[in-house]
N, C-alpha and C positions, 0 to 999 in steps of 0.2 A: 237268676244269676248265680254263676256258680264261683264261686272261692278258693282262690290257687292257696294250696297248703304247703309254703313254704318252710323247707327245714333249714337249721345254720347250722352250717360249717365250721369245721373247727379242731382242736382235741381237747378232750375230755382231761380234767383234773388228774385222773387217776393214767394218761395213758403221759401226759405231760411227767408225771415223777417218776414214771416208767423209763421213760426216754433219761430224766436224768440221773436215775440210781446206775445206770447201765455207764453212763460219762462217768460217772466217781468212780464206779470199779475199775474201767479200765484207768483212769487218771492213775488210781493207789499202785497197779500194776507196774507201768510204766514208772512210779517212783522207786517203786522196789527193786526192779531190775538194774537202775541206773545207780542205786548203792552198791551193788556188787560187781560191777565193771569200771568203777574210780581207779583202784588199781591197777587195775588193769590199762589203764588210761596214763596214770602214773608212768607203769612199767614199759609201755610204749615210745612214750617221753624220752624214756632214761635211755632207748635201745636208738630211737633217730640220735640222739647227739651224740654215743660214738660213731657210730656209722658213720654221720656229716662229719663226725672234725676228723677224725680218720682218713676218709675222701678228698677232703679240703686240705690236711697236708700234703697228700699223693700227688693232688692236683698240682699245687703247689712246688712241690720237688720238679716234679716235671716239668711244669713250663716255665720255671723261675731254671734250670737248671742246677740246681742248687739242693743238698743236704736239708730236710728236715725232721727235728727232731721229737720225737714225741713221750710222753711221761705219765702216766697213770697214776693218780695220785690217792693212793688207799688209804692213806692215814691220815687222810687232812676232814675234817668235818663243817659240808657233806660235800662227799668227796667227787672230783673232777677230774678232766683229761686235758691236756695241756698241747700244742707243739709251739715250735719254733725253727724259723728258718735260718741258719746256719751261715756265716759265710764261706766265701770258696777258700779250698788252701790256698797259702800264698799270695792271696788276694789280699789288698785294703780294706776287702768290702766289711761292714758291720751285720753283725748279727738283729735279725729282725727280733720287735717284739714277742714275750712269751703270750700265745691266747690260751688263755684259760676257759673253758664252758662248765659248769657245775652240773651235778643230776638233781634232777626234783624230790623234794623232799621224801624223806622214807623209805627212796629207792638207795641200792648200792651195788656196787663193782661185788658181786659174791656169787659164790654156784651152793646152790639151794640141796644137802644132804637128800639123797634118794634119785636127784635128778641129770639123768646117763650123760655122758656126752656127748656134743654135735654130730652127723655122719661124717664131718673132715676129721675126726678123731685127733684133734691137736691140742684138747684139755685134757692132759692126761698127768696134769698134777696132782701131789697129794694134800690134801685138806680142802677148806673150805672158799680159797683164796677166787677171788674173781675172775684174776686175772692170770693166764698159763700160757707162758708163750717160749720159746725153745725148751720148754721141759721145765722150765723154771718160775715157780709160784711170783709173781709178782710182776714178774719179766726180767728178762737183763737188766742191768744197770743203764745202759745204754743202746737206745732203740732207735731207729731213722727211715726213713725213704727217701732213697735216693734219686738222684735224676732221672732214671732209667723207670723207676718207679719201682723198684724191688724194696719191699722190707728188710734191711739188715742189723747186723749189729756194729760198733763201730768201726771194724774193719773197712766196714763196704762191702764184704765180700760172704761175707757165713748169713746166707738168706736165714730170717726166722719165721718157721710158723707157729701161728698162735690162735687162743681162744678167749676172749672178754667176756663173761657172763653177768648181767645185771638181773636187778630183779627186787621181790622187795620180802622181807625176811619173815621165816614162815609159814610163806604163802607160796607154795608150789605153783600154783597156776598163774604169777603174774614171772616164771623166768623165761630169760629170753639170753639170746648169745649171738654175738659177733665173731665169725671167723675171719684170718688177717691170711692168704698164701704167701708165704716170703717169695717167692720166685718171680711172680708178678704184683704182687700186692696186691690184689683181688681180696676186696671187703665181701665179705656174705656176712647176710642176715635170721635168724630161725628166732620161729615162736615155740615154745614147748606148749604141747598138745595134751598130754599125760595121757597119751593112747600107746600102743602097742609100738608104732612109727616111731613115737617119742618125739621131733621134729617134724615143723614145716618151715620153707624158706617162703 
């Protein structure tokens, strides 16, 4: 009679710590990476909530018919963007409440020394201010969209364009910027690249 020589299946001790030194290293990888795109995360944060309250007053003006107003608010800590809808002239109507959104922490309304402006070329204040909207660091005193959905100033009628840049300080590669067209109010959005383009929207 002859004797089937069965062998077992399996893996070997050594091929088992094989398989799992190769899971740590990638594990440590993947931790490493994801500490150096927090900010970045941050700074994304900070770039959707202008945009949305931005939008969301345009919206607002427009189908409410109605004035709203909007305020940038650089000197409050940590600093936010605010509107409010307006009522009509010579109307009873009441003024809606002020919404306030704050940005995530670490981030702020500032354009980062070294880093160019938008290609709508509408930050074209001097320093370091975040916020540059008809030529003037901070903005007008007094900023709206109106029914029509045009950004203006309080007139109604002198459209503004401008540039909102957020980001988080020192750190070049987490700026980002918000352009506003006064004529239609047309929000654009750009990540700074730190390539030659300098922007992508």
């Amino acid at each position: 009679m002859r004797t089937a020589i069965r062998r077992e299946q399996g893996f070997s001790l050594l091929e088992s710590l094989f398989v799992v030194a190769i899971m740590m290293i990638l594990m440590g990888l993947a931790v490493v990476q994801s500490f150096g795109s927090l900010e970045g995360y941050q700074a994304n944060s900070a770039l959707d909530i202008v945009v949305s309250q931005l939008r969301v007053a345009r919206q607002l003006a427009i189908t409410q018919r109605r004035y709203v107003q909007v305020t940038f608010n650089t000197a409050a800590s940590p600093q936010s963007i605010s509107y409010q809808v307006l009522p009509r002239a010579g109307s009873g109507d009441v003024a809606g409440p002020v919404v306030t959104v704050t940005l995530p922490r670490q981030t702020k309304l500032m354009q980062e020394s070294g880093v160019p402006d938008t290609p709508m070329a509408f930050g074209t204040c001097s320093g370091s201010s975040g916020v540059c909207i008809a030529g003037v660091a901070g903005g007008p005193p007094f900023m709206e969209f109106t029914s029509t959905g045009q950004f203006t100033d309080n007139t109604g009628t002198n459209t503004l364009n401008g540039t909102v840049f957020v980001g988080i300080a020192s750190q070049v590669s987490t700026a980002r910027a918000v352009t506003i067209l006064g004529s239609t109010g047309r929000v654009r959005q750009y990540t700074y690249t730190g390539s030659a383009n300098g922007w992508t929207e």
